[in-house]
N, C-alpha and C positions, 0 to 999 in steps of 0.2 A: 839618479842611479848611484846606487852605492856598491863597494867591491869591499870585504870584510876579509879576505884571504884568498891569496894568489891558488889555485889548484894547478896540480904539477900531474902531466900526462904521461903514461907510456914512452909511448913513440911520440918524440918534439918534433916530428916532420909532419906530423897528420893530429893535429889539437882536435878531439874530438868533446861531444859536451851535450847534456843531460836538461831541460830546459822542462821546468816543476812547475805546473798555475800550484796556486794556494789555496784559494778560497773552495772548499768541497773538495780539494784532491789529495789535501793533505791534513786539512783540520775540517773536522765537522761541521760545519758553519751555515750550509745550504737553507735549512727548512726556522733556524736561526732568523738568517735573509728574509726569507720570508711573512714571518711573523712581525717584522720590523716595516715592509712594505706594505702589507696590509694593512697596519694598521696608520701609516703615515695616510695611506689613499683615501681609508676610512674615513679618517679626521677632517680632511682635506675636502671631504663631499663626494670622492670617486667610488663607486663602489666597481671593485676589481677584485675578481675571485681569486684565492689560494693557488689554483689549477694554473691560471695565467701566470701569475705572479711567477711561482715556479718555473714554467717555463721560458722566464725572459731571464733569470737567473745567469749570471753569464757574461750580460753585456756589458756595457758600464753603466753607470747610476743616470746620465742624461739619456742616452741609446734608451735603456729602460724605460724612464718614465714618458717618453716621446711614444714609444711603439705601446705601451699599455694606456695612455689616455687622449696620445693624436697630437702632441704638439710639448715642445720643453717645456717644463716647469723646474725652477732650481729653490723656490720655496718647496717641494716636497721631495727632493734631493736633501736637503738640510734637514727636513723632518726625518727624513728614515735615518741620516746620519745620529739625529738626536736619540729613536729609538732602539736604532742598534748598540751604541753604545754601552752602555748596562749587561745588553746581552749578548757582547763579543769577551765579556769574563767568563761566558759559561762556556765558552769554543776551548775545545783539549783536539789534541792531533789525534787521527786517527790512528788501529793499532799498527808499529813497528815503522811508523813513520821514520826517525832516525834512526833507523838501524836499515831500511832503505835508502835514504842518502847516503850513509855512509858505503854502503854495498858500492854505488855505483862512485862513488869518490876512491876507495881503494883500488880499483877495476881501472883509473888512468882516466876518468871522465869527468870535465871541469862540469860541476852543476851549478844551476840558475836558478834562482828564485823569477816568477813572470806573474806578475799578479796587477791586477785595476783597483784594488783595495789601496787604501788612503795610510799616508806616513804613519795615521797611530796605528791601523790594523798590519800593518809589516811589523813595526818596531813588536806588538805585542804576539804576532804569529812568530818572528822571530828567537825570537825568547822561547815562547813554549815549545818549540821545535828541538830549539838546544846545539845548532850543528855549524853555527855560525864558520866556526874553525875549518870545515873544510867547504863551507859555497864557497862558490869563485866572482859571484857578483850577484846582485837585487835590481832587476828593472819594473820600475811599478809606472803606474798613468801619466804623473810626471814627466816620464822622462818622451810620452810620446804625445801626436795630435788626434788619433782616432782610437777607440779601444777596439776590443774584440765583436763582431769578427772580421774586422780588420785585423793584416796582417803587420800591421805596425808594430806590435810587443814586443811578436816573436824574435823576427828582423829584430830589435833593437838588442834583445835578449842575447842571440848568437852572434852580434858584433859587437859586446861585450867580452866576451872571450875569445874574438878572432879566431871561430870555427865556420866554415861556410856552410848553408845550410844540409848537404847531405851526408852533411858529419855529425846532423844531431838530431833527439828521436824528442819528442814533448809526453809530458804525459799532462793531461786535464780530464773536466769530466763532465763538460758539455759541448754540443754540439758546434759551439761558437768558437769551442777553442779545437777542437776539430779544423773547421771551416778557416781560423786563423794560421793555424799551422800549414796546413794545403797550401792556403794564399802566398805562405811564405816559401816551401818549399822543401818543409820539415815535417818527417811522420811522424804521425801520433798514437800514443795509446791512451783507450779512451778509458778511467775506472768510472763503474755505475756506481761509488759510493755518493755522489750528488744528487742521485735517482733519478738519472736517464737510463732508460732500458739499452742493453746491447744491438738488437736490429734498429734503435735511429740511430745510435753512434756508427755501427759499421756502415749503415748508408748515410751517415754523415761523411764517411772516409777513412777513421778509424783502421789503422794498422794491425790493433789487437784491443780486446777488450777484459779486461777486469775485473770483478767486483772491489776490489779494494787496494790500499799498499801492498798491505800484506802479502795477497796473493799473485801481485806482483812480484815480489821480493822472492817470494818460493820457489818463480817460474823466471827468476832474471838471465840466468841464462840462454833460457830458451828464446826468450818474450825479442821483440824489433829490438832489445838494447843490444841481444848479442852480435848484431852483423858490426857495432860499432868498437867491437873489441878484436875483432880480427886483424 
């Protein structure tokens, strides 16, 4: 777990806080994943379709390969690690990403990076993000024992900021992080820019749904962040 800069709240009696996945919610990266999965399973001898692959999307990289071929394999964990590599240079945040965090950093709301992506894809989502300056912490797979959608992250996310959980709202973009936020006690908005459609997200549980930052960003006031500004 890393903590890059302290975020300073409104009101110091009520620490309220903004808890971000990463991977499809804030950079482009999803159908990336994908092609990197395929083709590990490919080489591998698995044949596991696009369709699937997509929608395990989400989990972690063991969760994953258990639920798409029936049992762990951490030799095709290594492979997709090999093949993503290459192709986590071509991941750009999606539009108005940092000017998103920063919205809700100025508004009194300590924000969190929550992501199961691995030391280098933080270190270089980091960077390309630009916002270092006002997160108030980074909890990735590391710092916990189950991923998503276990609610381990979350939990681990908003006891990094010593906000309890109905102090703070997630936003992700699958189902898994849906289901992990529930687990934990925190509402979520769910954005479709990972391409889950909005009726599984809101019967995921989904508090509000988006198509992207952006149009989050337009609707911030409105959107589950506002009741945490009151």
């Amino acid at each position: 777990m890393t903590q890059p800069a302290p975020a300073v709240n409104g009101d110091s009696e009520r620490p309220r806080a903004l808890v971000l996945d990463v991977d499809g919610t804030l950079l482009d990266t999803v159908y990336l994943h994908v092609i990197a999965w395929w083709e590990a399973f490919a080489e591998a001898g698995h044949q596991v379709s696009g369709f699937d692959i997509h929608r395990a999307i989400g989990r972690g990289s063991g969760d994953l390969v258990a639920t798409l071929v029936g049992a762990p394999d951490e030799s095709l964990v290594d492979a997709h690690a090999a093949k993503w590599a290459p192709l986590r240079e071509r991941c750009r945040p999606f539009h108005q990403v940092p000017e998103l965090i920063r919205a809700c950093a100025e508004r009194g709301l300590s924000v969190v990076y929550c992501t199961s992506g691995s030391p280098e894809d933080v270190e270089d989502f980091r960077r390309k993000i630009g916002c270092d300056d006002v997160v108030a912490a980074v909890v990735d797979s590391g710092d916990v024992e189950q991923s998503k959608p276990a609610p381990d992250i979350v939990r681990a996310a908003v006891e990094a900021v010593g906000v309890r959980p109905e102090d703070a709202v997630m936003v992700g973009d699958t189902v898994y992080d849906v289901r992990a936020a529930a687990a934990a006690g925190v509402d979520c908005i769910a954005l479709m820019c990972g391409g889950i459609g909005e009726s599984e997200l809101r019967d995921a549980g989904a508090a509000a749904v988006y198509g992207n930052p952006s149009e989050l960003l337009q609707d911030l006031d409105r959107s589950p962040v506002a009741r945490l500004l009151r």
